[in-house]
Phi, psi and omega in degrees: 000324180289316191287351157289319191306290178308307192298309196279349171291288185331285153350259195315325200278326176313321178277355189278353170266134251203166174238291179243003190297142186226118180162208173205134174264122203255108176291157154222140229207118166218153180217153200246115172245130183280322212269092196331318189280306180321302175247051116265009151284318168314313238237320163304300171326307202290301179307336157307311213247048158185021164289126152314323189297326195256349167290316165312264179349253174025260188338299187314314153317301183306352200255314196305319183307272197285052166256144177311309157320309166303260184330326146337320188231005160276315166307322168292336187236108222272310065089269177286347171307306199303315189286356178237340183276290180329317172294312210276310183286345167279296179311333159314318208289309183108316195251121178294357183216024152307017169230021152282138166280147197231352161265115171249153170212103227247119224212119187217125157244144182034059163068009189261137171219147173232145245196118161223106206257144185230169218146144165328316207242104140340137146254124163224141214222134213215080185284114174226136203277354151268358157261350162076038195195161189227127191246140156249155209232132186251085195291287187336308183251354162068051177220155183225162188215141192292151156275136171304109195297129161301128172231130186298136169278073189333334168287346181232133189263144187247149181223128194245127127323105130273139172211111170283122169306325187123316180318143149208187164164175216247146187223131197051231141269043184245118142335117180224166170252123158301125191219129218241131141223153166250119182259110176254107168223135179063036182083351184235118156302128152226123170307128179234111168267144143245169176208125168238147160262157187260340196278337148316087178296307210251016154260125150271081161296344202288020177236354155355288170309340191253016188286114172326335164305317215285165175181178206275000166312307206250020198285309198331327108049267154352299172280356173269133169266168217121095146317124161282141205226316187225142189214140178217140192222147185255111196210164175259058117275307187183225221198096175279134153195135170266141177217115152346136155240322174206151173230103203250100203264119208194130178296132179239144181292166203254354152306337192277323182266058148276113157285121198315167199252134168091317200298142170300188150199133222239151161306161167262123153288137178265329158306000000 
């Protein structure tokens, strides 16, 4: 499950990159999880978390949050706030796997980008292009966290397959092409169908590779012509896709693209 969390932060922050486009991009997000042993643990999980037992617990936990004393000392650590509000809402919830984002939402001025992943665990992801850097931006606990620059492992050879099918079909109105890759590393394949369009001008992906994100997983990018418009990533856990849903082209205030005023800053995590 972390390595799906991680591949689809990576996978977004990537697609969030822009040359002159100003607006905003609506993503839509489903994920199929294939892999018998994952889901029956998800499944086990899901029956803990409708266990009477753990419905007590629950309760219990809301009345200790809002004793005056608790919240005191929740305040201070802004931190373990967040990470106990995230638990209540997965338990809240019911569904062991309601903590897939089922949203993306990609908010791009001057190459600047800001990534708001929606979902039980929120993500927000903050690219800013003079620094050359990707922050996650935490509201809830009012902290940020640098993203880690990816360093390649000179011991494992990546091995990449791009092949344009031949394919086409329409992802909003935009003409797109079908293009199938296989990333094989470390004995393991992951399948990528993607569809991209030419007809978008003022978006640039060809810097992809050079993203403080990129790595030799996901450089293929790089090798596509094209906006990606539609992405289905294949994995032996389970089955992703990403798709456009709407694309708004709109003047944004240059506050949005910032790192909040006040906010800590904290290691990074992926959770």
């Amino acid at each position: 499950m972390k390595k799906i969390v991680f591949l689809l932060l990576t996978l977004s922050v990537l697609s969030g990159r822009a040359q002159n486009f100003e607006g905003v991009i609506t993503w839509k997000i489903s994920m199929e999880i294939t892999d018998p042993q994952m889901k029956a643990q998800m499944a086990e999980t899901q029956k803990k978390m409708n266990d009477p037992a753990t419905q007590t617990q629950m309760k219990e936990m809301e009345e200790r949050m809002n004793d005056p004393e608790f919240k005191a000392m929740m305040e201070s650590n802004p931190q373990l706030k967040a990470q106990m509000e995230v638990a209540m809402k997965m338990m809240k919830g019911g569904e062991a796997n309601s903590m897939m984002p089922s949203k993306m939402v990609v908010k791009l001025k001057n190459e600047n980008a800001v990534m708001l992943m929606d979902g039980m665990m929120k993500v927000e992801t903050l690219y800013l292009k003079g620094k050359n850097s990707s922050y996650k931006i935490n509201r809830e606990a009012k902290t940020y966290s640098a993203l880690p620059a990816h360093t390649d492992d000179p011991n494992n050879k990546v091995d990449i397959k791009v092949t344009k099918t031949g394919e086409t079909a329409k992802v909003l109105e935009y003409p797109c092409s079908k293009y199938t890759v296989d990333v094989t590393s470390k004995g393991n394949t992951i399948t990528y169908f993607v569809w991209t369009t030419t007809a978008l001008k003022d978006i640039d992906l060809k810097s992809l590779a050079r993203s403080r994100m990129g790595n030799q997983e996901t450089n293929f990018y790089e090798k596509l012509d094209g906006v990606p418009l539609k992405t289905e990533m294949t994995t032996p856990q389970g089955k992703m896709t990403m798709e456009v849903a709407e694309i708004k082209k709109q003047s944004l205030p240059s506050s949005e693209f910032e790192i909040p005023s006040g906010f800590k800053e904290v290691p990074y995590s992926v959770y």
